[in-house]
N, C-alpha and C positions, 0 to 999 in steps of 0.2 A: 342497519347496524354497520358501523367501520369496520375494517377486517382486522383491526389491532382491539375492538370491544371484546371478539370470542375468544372463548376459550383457547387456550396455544395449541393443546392438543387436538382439535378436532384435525382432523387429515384434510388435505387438499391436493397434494400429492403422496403417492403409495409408496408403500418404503420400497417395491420392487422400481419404480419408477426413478426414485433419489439414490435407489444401489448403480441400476445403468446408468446414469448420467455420472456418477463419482466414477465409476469404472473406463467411461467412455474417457473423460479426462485424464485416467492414472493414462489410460494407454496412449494417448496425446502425450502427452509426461514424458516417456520410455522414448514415444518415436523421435520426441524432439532430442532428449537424450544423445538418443542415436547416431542421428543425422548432424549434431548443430557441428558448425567451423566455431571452437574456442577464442579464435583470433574475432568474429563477429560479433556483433546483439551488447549486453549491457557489463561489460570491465570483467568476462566471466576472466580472463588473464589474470588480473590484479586480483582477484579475490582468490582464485587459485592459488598464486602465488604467496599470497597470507598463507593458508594452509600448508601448503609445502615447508615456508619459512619456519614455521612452526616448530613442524616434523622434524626438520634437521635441526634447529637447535637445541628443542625442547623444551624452551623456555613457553610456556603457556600465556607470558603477558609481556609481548615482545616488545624493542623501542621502537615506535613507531616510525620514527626518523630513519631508522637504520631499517627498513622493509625493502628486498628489494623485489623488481620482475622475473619471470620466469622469460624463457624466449618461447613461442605459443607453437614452435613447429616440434622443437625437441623436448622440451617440461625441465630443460637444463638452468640454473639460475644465470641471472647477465649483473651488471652492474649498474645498472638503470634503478632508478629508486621510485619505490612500490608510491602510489597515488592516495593509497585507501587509506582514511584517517579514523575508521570506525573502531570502537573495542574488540577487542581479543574473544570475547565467548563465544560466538558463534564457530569462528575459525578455530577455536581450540577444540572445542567437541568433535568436528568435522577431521583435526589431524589425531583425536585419538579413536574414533570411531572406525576413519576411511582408513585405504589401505595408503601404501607411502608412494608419495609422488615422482614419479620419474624412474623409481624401481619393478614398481610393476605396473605391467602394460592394462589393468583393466582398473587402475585407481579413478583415472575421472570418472570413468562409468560408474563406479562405486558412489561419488559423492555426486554425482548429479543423479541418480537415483534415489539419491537420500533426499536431496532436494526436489525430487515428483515427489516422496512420500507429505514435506510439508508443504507445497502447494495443490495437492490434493485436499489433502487436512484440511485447508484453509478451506477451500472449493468447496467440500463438503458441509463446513458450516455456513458457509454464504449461502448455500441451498435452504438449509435448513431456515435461516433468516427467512429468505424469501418463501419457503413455505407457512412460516409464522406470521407475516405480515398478509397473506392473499385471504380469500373467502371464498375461493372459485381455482378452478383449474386453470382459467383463461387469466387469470391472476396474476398465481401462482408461475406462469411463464412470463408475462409482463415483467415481473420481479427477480425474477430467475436471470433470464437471458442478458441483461445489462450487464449482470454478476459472472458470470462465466465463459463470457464473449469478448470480456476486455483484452485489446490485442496484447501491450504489452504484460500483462499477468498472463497469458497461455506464451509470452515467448519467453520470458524467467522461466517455467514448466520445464525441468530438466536441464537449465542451466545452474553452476554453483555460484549463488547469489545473496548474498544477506536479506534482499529484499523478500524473498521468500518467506522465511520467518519472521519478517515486519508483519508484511501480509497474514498469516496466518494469524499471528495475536493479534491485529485488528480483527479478522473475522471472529476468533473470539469472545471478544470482549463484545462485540455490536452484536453478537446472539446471544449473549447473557444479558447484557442490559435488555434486550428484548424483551426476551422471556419474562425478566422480575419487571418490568416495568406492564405487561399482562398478567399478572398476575401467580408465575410459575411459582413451583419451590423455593425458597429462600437456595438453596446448594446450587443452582445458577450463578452465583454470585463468585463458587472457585472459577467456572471461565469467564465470567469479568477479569477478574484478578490472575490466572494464567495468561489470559492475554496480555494486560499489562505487561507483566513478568519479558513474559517470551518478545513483545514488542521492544521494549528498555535493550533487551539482553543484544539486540540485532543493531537497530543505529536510533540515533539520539532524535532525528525527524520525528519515528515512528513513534518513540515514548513521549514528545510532545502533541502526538495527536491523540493519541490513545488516550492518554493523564488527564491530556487536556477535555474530550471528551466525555470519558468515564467519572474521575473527578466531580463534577457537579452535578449530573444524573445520581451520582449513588448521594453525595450529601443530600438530594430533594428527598430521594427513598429514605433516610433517616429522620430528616425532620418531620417528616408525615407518617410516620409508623410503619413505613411498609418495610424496612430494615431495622433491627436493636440497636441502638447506640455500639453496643460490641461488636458490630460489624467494621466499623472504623478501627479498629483493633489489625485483622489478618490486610484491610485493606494499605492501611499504613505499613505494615510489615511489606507490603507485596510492592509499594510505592518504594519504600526503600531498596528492596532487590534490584529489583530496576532502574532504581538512580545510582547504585553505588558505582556502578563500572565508569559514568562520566565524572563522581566524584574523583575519583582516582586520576582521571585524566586531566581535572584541573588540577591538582595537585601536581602531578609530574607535566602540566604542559603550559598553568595558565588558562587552558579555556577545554571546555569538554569536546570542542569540534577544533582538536588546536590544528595548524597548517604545520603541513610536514614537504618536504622538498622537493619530492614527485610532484605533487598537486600544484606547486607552486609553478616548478618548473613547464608543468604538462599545459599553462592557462599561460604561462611566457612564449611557449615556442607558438602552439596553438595561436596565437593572438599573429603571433610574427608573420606564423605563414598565412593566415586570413588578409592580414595588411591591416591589420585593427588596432596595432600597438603603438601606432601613431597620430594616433584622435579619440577623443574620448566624448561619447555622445552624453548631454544635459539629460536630466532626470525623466524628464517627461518622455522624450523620444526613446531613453533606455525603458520607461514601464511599456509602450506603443511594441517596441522589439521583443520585449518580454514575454507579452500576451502572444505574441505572433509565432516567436519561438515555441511557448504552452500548447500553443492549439493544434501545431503541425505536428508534436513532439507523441501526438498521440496514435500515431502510427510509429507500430516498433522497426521503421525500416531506415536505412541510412542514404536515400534518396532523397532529394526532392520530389515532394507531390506534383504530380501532373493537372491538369486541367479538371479532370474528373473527380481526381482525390482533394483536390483542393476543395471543391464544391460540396466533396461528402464532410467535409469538415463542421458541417453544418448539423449535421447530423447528431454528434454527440455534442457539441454546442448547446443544442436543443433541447438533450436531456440535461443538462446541466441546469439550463434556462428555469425546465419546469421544477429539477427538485430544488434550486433556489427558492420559486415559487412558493410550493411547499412548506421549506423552513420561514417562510413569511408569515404561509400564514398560520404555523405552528407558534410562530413571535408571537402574531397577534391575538392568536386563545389565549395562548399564558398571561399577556397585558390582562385580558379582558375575564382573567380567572374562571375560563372557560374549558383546558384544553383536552384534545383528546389525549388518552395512554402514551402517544409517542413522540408526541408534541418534543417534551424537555429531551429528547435522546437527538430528535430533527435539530431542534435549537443548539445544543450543546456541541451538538458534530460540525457545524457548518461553522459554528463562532471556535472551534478549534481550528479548523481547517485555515479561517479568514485569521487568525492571529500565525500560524506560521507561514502560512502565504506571504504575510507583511513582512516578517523575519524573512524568509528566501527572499524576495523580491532585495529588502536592505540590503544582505550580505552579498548576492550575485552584485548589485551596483557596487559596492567598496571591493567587490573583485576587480570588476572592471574598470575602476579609478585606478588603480593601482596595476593593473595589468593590461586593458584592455579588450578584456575574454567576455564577451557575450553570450555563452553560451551555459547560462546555468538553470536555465528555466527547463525543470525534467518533471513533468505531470507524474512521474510514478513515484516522487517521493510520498505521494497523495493515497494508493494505493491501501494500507493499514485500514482505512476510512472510506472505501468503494462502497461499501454497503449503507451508509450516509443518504447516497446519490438517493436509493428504491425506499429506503425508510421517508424521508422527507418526501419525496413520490405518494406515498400512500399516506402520509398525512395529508396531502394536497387533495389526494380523493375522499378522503376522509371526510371532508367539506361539500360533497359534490353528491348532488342525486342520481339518482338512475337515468340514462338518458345515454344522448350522442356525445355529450364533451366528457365523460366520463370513458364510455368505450374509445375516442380519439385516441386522449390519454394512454391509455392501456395499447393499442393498438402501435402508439410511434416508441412506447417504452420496449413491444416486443418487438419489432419489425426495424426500428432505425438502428439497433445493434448489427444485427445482421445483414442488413444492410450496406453499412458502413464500410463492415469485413469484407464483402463483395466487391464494394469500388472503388477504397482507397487503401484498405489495413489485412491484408487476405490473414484468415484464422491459422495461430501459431507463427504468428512470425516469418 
């Protein structure tokens, strides 16, 4: 029996067992909190600084043009203009929720606090995925571990980050479609559609992976009865919520990801001091830098990789390799009107994935025609859809009997995580 044939609810792991591990995380969350230097890890400055801009002005749907930085030792604002070209909802909840920036002394903790609450959230349902997809305890971690070991998702953990709530409304949404796609309740289908939501509402990436994935999953559930026709109903509502914040941004910008004069500036100066802004590499060599950029990029450190860590790079490569595989050969049931349960969720996620992939790779190159900035290839736009990787995984073994290439399998999905953490990407950042 595949581990997506049984039942959802049969246990594989113990709720006491999925409370420690979400617990063990919040408090990873707190320490990172803690500890982190604001001036390090992934723009937490620039997003800060949305938030504060906010605060002070009031305005809940500010010009983007006119954002500016905060300076990261004092939380005082500069005249340097803010990078971040994302919608206002995330940052507006976070400046009427958190306390006010720069007046009192425990505001960032406040909102990087809010931000372990939804990258635990997330964590939590990523578990839950992976206890949905296993048959076996030895599974169950196989599945697990890839999902709560990604280095850059535990180093976002307590920083104030949009990526945060991308993340979580992908995990949402990949454990709804789970579940209805086994056979769960129809009312799975509200966190299909709060992930949407909560995805759209964070940056425009993550509602094209989300849309793009959920999307066709849910119309197969309709045209085969396992959703009413009236489900296309809340789902469309839920599609609209989360497109309107880019609607409005074409309108006032011309394009829903419009460029604003930080970001311009920041891929000018950038480029300058690299020595890049005076050559400009043909296509082919910029996708070879791309990939290369991608691969390194998965250590959340601002180093170059060593000899060791270069080599662990292989590592998650590897899992890629196999849950490619997988969506393979999830393709190939559905061709051969065979598939199993997870098949259309493997296929769906990976053909989203491979269509914004094209789009980033496009738009980093007409960056760098135009600027000379190399550096836009960031694997955690991908993030929303981590749970992709262990779904398509266990359609791969889905196919596979009892035996040694099955435990292999299972054995480099638990072990090359950790692994990895160990000799190239240390856990948390």
């Amino acid at each position: 029996m595949a581990p997506h044939d049984r039942a959802v609810s049969e246990p594989v792991a113990g709720r006491g067992l999925l409370l420690l591990l979400v617990v063990l995380l919040a408090l990873g969350g707190v320490a990172n909190a803690l500890r982190k230097d604001i001036a390090k890890g992934f723009d937490e400055v620039a997003h800060v600084s949305y938030v504060a801009q906010i605060q002070r002005e009031g305005a809940l749907w500010p010009d983007l043009r006119a954002l500016r930085m905060l300076d990261p030792a004092s939380l005082v604002p500069t005249a340097l203009p803010n990078y971040l070209n994302h919608p206002p909802p995330y940052y507006a909840a976070l400046a009427r929720i958190g306390p006010a920036i720069g007046s009192d002394p425990g505001a960032l903790l406040a909102l990087r606090l809010i931000n372990v609450g939804l990258a635990t959230a997330a964590m939590a349902a990523l578990l839950l995925l992976a206890a949905g997809l296993a048959r076996s305890r030895f599974e169950f971690w196989a599945y697990a571990i890839p999902l709560v070991t990604i280095p850059t998702t535990l180093a976002l953990n307590g920083a104030v980050n949009n990526d945060n709530l991308a993340i979580l409304g992908g995990a949402l949404a990949l454990l709804g479609l789970q579940r209805l796609l086994c056979g769960a309740s129809r009312a799975w289908l509200a966190a299909v559609l709060a992930g949407l939501v909560a995805a759209g509402l964070a940056k425009f990436t993550a509602l094209l992976l989300v849309g793009g994935c959920a999307g066709p999953v849910l119309l197969r559930l309709v045209a085969r009865g396992r959703l009413p026709a009236a489900a296309l109903v809340p789902a469309a509502v839920a599609l609209a919520l989360s497109a309107a914040p880019y609607a409005v941004l074409l309108v006032q910008y011309g394009s829903p990801v419009p460029e604003v004069p930080g970001h311009l500036a920041m891929m000018q100066e950038g480029a300058q001091a690299a020595g890049w802004d005076g050559a400009r590499l043909g296509f082919p060599a910029y996708l070879l830098n791309f990939a290369a950029l991608f691969a390194v990029q998965f250590m959340p450190v601002l180093t170059e990789p060593g000899p060791v860590g270069t080599v662990a790079l292989v590592l998650p490569l590897a899992l890629m390799g196999l849950s490619l595989a997988g969506g393979g050969a999830a393709l190939a049931r559905l061709g051969a009107g065979r598939p199993h349960p997870l098949d259309p969720l493997a296929v769906a996620g990976w053909a989203a994935i491979g269509l914004v992939l094209a789009a980033h790779v496009r738009f980093g190159y007409l960056n760098h025609l135009d600027t000379g900035w190399r550096l836009d290839a960031y694997p955690r736009y991908y993030l929303p859809l981590a749970g992709i990787t262990v779904v398509a995984c266990a359609c791969l073994l889905a196919g596979l009997p009892e035996g040694w290439a099955r435990r292999a399998i299972l054995t480099v999905l638990a072990g090359g995580p950790i692994a990895f953490s160990l000799l190239g990407a240390p856990l948390g950042g």
